[in-house]
Jmol script that loads the backbone (N, CA, C; Angstrom):
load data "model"
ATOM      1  N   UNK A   1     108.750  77.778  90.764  1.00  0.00           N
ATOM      2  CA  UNK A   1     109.009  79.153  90.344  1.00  0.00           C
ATOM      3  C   UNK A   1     108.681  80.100  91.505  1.00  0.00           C
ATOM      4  N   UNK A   2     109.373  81.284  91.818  1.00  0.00           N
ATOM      5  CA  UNK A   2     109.617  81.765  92.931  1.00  0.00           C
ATOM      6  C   UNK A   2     108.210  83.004  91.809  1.00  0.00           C
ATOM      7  N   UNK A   3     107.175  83.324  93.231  1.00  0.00           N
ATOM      8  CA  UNK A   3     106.642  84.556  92.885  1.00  0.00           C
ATOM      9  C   UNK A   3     106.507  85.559  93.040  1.00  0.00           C
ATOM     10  N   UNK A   4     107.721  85.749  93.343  1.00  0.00           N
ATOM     11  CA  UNK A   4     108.275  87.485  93.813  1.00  0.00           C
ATOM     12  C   UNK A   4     109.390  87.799  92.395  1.00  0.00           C
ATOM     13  N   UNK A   5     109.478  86.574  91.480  1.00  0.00           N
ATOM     14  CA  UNK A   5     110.219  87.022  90.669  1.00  0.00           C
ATOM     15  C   UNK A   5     109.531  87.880  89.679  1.00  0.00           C
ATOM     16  N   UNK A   6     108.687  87.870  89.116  1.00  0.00           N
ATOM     17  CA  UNK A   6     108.031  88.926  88.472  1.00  0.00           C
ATOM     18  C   UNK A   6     108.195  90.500  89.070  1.00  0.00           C
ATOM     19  N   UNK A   7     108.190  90.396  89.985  1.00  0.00           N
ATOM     20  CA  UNK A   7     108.524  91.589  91.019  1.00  0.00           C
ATOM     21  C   UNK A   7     109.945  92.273  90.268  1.00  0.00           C
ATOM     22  N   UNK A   8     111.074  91.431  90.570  1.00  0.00           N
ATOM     23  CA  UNK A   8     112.344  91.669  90.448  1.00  0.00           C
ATOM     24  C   UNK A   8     112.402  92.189  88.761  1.00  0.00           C
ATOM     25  N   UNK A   9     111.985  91.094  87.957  1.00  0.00           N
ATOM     26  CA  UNK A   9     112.083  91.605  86.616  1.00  0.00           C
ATOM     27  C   UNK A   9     111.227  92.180  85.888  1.00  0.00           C
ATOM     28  N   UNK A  10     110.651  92.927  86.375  1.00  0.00           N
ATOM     29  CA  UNK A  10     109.548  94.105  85.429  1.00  0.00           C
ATOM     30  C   UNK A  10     110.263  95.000  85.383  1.00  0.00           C
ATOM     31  N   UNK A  11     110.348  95.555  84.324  1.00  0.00           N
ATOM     32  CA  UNK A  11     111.539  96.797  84.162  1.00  0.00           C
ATOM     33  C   UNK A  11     110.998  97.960  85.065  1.00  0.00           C
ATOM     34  N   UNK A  12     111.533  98.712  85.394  1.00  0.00           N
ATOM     35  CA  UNK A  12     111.540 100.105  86.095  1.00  0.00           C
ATOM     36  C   UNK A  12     109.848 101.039  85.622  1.00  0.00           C
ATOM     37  N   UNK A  13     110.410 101.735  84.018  1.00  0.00           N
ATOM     38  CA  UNK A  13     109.317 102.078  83.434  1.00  0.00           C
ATOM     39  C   UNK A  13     107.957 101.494  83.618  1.00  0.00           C
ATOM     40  N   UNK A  14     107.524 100.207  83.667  1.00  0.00           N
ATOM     41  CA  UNK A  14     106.678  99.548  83.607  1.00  0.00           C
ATOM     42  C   UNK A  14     105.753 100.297  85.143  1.00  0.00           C
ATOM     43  N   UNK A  15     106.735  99.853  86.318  1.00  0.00           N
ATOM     44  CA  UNK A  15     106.470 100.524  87.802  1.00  0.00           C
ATOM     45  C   UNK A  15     105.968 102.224  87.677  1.00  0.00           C
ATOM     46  N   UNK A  16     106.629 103.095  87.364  1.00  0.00           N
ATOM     47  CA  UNK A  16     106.564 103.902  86.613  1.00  0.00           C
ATOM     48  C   UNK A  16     104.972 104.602  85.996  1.00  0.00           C
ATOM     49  N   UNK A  17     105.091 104.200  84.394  1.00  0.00           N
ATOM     50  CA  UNK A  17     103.490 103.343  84.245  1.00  0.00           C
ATOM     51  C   UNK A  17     102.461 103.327  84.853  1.00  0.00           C
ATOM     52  N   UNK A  18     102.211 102.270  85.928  1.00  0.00           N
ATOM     53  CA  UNK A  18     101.420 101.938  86.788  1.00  0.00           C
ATOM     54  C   UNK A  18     101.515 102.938  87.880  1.00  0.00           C
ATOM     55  N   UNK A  19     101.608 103.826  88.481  1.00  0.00           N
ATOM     56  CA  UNK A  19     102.189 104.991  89.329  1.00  0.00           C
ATOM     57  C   UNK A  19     100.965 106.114  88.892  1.00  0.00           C
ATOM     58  N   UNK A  20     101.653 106.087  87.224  1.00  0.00           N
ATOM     59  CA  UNK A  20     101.063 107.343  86.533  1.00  0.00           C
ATOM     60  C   UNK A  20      99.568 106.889  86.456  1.00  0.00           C
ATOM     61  N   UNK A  21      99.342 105.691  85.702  1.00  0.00           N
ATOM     62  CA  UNK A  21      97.709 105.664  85.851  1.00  0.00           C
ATOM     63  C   UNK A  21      97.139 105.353  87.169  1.00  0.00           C
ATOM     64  N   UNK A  22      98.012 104.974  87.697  1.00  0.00           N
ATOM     65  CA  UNK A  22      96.280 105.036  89.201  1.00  0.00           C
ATOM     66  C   UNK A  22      96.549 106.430  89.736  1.00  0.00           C
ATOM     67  N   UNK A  23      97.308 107.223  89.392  1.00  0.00           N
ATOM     68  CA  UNK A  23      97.138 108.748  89.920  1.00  0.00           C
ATOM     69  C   UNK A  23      95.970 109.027  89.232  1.00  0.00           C
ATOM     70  N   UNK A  24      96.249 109.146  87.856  1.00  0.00           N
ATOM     71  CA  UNK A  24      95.224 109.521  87.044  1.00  0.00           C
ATOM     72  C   UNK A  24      93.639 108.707  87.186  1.00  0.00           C
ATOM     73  N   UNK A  25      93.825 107.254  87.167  1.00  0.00           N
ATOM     74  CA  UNK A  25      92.688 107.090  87.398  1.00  0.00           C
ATOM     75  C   UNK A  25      91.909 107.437  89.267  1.00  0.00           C
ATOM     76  N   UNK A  26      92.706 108.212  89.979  1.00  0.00           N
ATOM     77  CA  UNK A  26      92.191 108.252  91.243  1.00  0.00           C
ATOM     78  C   UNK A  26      91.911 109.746  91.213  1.00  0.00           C
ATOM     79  N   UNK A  27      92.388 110.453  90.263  1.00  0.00           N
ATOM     80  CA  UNK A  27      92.181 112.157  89.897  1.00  0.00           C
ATOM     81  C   UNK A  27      90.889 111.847  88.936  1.00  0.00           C
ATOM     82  N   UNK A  28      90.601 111.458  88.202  1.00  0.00           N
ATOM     83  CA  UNK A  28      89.315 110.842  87.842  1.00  0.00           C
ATOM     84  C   UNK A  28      87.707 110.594  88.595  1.00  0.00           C
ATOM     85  N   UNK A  29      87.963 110.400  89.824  1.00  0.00           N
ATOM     86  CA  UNK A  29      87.374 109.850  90.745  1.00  0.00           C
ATOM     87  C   UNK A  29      86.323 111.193  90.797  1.00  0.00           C
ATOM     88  N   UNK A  30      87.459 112.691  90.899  1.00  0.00           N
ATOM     89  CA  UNK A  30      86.732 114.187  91.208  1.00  0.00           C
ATOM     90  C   UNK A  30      86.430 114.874  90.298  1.00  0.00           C
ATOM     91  N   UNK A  31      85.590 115.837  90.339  1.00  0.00           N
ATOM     92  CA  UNK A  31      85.391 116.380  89.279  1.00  0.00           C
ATOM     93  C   UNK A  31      86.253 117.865  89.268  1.00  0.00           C
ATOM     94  N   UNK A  32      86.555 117.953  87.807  1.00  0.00           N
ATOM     95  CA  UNK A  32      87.354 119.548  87.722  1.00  0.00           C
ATOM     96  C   UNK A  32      87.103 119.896  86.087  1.00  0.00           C
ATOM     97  N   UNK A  33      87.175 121.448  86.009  1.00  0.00           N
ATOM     98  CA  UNK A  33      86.798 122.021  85.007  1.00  0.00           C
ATOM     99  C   UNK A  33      88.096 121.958  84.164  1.00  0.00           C
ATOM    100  N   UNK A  34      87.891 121.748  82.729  1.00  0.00           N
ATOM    101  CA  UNK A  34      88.506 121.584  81.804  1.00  0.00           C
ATOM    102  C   UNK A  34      88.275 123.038  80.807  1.00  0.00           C
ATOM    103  N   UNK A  35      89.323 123.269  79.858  1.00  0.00           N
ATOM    104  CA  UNK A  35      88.874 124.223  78.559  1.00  0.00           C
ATOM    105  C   UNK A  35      88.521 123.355  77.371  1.00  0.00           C
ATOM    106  N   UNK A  36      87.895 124.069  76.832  1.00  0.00           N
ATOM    107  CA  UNK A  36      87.546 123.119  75.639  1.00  0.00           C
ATOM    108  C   UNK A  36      88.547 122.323  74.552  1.00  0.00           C
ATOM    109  N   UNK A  37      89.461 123.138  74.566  1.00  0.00           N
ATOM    110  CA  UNK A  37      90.238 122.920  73.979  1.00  0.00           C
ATOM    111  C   UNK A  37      91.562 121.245  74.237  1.00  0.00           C
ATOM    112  N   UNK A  38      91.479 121.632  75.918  1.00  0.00           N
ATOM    113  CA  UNK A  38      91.816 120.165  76.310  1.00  0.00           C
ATOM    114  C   UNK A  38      91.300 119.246  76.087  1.00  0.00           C
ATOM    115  N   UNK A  39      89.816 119.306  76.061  1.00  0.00           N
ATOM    116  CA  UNK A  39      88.788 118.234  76.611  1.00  0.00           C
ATOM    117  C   UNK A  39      89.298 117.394  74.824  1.00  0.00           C
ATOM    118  N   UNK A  40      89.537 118.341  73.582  1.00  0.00           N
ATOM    119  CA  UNK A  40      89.430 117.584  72.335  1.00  0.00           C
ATOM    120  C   UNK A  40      90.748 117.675  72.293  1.00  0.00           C
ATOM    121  N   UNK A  41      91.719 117.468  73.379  1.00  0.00           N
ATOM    122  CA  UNK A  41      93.231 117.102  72.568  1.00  0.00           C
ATOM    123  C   UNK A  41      93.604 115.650  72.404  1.00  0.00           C
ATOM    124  N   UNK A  42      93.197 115.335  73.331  1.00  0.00           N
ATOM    125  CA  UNK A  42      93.466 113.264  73.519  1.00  0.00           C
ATOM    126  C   UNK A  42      92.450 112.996  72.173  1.00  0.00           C
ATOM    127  N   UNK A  43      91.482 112.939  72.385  1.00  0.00           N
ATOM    128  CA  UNK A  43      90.729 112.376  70.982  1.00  0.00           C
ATOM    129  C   UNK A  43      91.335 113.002  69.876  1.00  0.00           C
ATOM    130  N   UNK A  44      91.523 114.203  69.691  1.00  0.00           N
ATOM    131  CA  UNK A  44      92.557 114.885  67.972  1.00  0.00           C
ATOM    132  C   UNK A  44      93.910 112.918  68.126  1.00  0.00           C
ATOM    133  N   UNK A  45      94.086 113.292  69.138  1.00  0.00           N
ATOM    134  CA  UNK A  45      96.042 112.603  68.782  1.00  0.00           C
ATOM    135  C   UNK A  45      95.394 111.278  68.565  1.00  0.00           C
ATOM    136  N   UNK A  46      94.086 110.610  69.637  1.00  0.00           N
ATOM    137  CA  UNK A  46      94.087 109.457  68.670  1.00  0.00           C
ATOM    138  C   UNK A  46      93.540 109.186  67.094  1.00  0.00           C
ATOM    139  N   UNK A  47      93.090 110.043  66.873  1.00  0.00           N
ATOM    140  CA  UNK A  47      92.749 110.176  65.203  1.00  0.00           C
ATOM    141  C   UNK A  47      93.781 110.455  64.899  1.00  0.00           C
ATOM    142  N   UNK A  48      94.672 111.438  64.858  1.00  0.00           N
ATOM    143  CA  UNK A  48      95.834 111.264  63.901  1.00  0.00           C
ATOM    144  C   UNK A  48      96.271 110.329  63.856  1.00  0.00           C
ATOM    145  N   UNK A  49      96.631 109.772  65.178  1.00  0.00           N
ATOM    146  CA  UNK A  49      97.670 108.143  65.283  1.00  0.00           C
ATOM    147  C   UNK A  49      96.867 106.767  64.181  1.00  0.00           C
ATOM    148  N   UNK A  50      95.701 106.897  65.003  1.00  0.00           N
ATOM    149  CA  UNK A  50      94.985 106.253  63.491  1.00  0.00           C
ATOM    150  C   UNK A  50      95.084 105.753  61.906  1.00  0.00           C
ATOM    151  N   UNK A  51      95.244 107.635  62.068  1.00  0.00           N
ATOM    152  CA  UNK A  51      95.224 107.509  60.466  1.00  0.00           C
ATOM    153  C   UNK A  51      96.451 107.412  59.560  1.00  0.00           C
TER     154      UNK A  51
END
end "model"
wireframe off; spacefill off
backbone 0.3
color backbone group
């Protein structure tokens, strides 16, 4: 099995994806001021999704 094929067939999005979180997890790294209101929007949506 060739191992560059995984390469070839990971869809686009997936690349994508992975792009977006190591931005984010490398914007993570610094610190920056938030409103309060952001800081409780990710936790609100996963409780709704939840429930």
């Amino acid at each position: 099995m060739n191992s560059a094929l995984f390469l070839r067939d990971t869809p686009v999005w997936v690349w994508i994806l992975l792009a977006f979180l190591l931005r984010r997890g490398f914007a993570a790294l610094y610190d920056r001021e938030m409103t309060t209101g952001r800081l409780f929007f990710l936790p609100v949506i996963f409780l709704v999704w939840g429930a």
